[in-house]
C-alpha positions in Angstrom: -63.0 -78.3 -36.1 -66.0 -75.8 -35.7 -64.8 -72.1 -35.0 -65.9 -72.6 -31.6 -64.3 -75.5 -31.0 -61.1 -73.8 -32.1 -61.8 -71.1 -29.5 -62.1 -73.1 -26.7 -58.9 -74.9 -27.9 -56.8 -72.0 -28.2 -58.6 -71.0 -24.6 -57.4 -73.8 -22.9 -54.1 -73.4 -24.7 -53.5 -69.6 -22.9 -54.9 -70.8 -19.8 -52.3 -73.6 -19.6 -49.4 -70.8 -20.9 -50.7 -68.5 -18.3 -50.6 -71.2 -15.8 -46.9 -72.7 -16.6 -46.1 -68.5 -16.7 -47.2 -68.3 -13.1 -45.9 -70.9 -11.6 -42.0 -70.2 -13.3 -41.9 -66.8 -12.5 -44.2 -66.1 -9.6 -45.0 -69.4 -7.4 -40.8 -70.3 -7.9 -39.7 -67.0 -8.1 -37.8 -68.1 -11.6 -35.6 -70.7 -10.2 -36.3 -73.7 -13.1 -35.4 -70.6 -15.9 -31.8 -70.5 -14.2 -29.8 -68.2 -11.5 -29.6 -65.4 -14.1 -33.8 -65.2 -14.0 -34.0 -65.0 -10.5 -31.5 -62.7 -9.7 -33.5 -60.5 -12.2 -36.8 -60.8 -10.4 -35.3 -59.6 -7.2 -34.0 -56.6 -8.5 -37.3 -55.7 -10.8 -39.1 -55.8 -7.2 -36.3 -55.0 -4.6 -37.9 -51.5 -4.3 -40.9 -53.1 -3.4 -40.0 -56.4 -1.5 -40.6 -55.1 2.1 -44.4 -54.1 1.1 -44.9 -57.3 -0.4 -43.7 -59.3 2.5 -45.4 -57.3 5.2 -42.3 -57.4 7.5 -43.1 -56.2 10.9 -40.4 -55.3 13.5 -41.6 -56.7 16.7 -42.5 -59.8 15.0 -38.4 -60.1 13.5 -37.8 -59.5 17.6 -39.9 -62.0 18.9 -39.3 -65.2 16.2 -35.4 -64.0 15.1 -33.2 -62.0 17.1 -34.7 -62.8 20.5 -34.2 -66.8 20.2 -31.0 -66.2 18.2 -29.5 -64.1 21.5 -31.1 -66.7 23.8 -29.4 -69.8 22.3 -25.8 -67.5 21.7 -26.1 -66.4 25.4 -23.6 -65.9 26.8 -22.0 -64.6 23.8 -22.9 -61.1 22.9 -21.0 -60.1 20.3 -21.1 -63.5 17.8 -20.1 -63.2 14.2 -22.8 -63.5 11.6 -23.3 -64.8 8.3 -27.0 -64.2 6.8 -26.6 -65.7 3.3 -29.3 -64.2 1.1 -29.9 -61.4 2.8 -32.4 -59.5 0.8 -33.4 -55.9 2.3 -30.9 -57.3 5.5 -34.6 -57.9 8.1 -32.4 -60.5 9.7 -29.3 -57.8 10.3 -31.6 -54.9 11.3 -33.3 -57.5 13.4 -30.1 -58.3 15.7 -29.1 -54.9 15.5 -32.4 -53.8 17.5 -31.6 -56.4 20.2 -30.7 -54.3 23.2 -27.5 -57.3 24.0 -26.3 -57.6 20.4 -22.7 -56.0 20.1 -21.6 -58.5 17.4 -20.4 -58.1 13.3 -22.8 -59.6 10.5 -21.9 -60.1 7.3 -25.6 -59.6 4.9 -24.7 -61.7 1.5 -27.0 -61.7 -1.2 -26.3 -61.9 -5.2 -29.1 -59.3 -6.0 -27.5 -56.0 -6.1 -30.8 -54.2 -5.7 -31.7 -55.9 -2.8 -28.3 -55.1 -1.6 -29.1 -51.5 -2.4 -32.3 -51.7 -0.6 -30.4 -52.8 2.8 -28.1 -50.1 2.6 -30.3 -47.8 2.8 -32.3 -49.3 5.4 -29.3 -49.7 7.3 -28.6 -45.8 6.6 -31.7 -45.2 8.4 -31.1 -46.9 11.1 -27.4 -45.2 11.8 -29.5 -41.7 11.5 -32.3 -43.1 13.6 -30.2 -44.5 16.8 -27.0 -42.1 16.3 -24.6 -45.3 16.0 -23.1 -47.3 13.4 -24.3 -50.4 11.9 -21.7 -53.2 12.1 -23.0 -54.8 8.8 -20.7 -55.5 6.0 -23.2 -56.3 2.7 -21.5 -58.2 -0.2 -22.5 -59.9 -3.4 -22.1 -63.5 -2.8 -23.4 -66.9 -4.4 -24.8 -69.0 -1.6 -23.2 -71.8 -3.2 -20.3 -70.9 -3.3 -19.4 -68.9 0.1 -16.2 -66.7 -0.1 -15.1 -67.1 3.6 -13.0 -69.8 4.8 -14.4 -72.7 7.0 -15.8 -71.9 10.9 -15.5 -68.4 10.2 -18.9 -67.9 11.8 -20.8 -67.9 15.6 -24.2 -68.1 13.5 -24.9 -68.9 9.6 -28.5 -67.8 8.5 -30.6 -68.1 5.6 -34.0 -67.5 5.8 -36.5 -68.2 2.8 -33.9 -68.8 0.3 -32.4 -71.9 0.0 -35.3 -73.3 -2.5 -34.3 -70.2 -4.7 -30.7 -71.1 -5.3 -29.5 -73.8 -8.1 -28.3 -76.4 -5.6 -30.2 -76.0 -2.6 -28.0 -78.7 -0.8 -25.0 -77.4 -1.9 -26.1 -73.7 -0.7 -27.1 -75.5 3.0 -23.2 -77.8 2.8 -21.7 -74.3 2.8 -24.3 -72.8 4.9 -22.3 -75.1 7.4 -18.8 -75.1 6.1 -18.1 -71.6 6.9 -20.1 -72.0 10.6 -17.5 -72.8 13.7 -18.0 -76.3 15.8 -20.3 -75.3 17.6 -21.9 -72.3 16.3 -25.6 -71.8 15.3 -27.3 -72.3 12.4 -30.7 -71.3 11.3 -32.1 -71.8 8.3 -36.2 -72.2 7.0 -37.7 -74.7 5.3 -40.6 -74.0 2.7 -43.9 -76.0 3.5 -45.8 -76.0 -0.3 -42.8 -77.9 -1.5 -45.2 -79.4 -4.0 -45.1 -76.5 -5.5 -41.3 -76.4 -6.0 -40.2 -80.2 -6.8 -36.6 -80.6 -6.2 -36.0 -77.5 -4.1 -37.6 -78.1 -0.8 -37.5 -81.5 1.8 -39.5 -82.7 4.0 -38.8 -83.1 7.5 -37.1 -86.2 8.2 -35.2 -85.8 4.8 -33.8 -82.1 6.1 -33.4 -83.4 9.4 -31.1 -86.8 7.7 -29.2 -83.8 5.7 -28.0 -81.6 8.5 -26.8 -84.8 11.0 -24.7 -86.3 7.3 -23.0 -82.6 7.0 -22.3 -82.1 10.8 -25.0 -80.6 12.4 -26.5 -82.3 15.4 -29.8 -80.6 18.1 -31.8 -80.1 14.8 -35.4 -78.1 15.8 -38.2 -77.6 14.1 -40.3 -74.7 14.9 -43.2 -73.0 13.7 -42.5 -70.0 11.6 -45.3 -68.6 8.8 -47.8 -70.3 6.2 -45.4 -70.9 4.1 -41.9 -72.2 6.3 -41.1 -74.0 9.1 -37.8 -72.5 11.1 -35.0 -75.0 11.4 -32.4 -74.8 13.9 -29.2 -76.4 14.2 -25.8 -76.7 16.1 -23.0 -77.6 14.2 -20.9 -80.8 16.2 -18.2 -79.7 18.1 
């Protein structure tokens, strides 16, 4: 083989490492290199998560907490389960909702993302002048430390594809959620991107009635995810 021929080669041969290198730990966040990987992304860029996701409050107000209170109504003061909470934008979310008085429990297995809520949720104690009723825990999605229909409303918001089992991390998702109660979860739309961690809809919507959950929505949500709610069968 010529020397340029060997270049080109050896070209395409980064290229295709760069490529397989960018998909594992970018597109998929690390999920195919194991639970250990991904937990270690989040907490090399828990410090700068919120910039890179470009939350904005009024927009948590008007897709999260403002549906969530109109489908609890009349019950004000639910008890929550977000399961991968991250920097806790679905408990600061509810907190901000002028007819939330409930608990929330924010689990995530990333203990600087957990570090990140805290002090978000410190903020927000100094900013209003009242406690946050928010109880953040390391906890494996798939594997839920709280006993069954503990909760009003079980969350999970663009997670589930990130954890090892995503079925088994939605079955528990339900487990610990009351008859009755609430659950809303997202679904990730470029599942070609992430074979084996994502659905599509009728296969998410055959899942959730065969592990109790009946009224299953589909609602629009970002680029990337579809929100999915559910109540759990009495």
């Amino acid at each position: 083989m010529s020397d340029l021929g060997t270049l080109i080669a050896l070209a395409g041969i980064a290229l295709i490492l760069i490529a397989l290198g960018w998909w594992l730990l970018i597109e998929s966040e690390g999920v195919y290199l194991g639970r250990r990987v991904v937990i270690w992304l989040y907490d090399l860029y828990a410090g700068r998560y919120d910039d890179i996701k470009h939350f904005r409050q009024d927009y948590d107000h008007l897709f999260l907490a403002q549906p969530i209170m109109e489908r609890l109504a009349p019950n004000r003061a639910p008890l929550v389960l977000d399961v991968a909470t991250g920097t806790a934008r679905l408990p600061l979310a509810l907190l901000r909702h002028e007819h939330f008085i409930g608990r929330i429990y924010a689990a995530d297995l990333s203990m600087g993302m957990l570090y990140q809520a805290s002090r978000k949720l410190e903020r927000y104690q100094r900013e209003y002048q009242e406690s946050a009723p928010v109880l953040l825990l390391c906890a494996d999605a798939g594997a839920l430390p709280f006993s069954n229909g503990a909760f009003d409303l079980v969350t999970c918001l663009e997670a589930l594809e990130f954890t090892p089992s995503p079925a088994q991390s939605l079955r528990e998702c339900v487990r610990v959620l009351r008859p009755g109660g609430l659950l809303l979860i997202t679904n990730r739309l470029t599942g070609r991107w992430m074979p084996g961690k994502t659905w599509t809809q009728a296969d998410l919507t055959l899942l959730l009635m065969s592990i109790g959950i009946e009224q299953v929505r589909f609602e629009p949500w970002q680029v990337d995810y579809i929100r999915v709610w559910g109540v759990k069968a009495a």
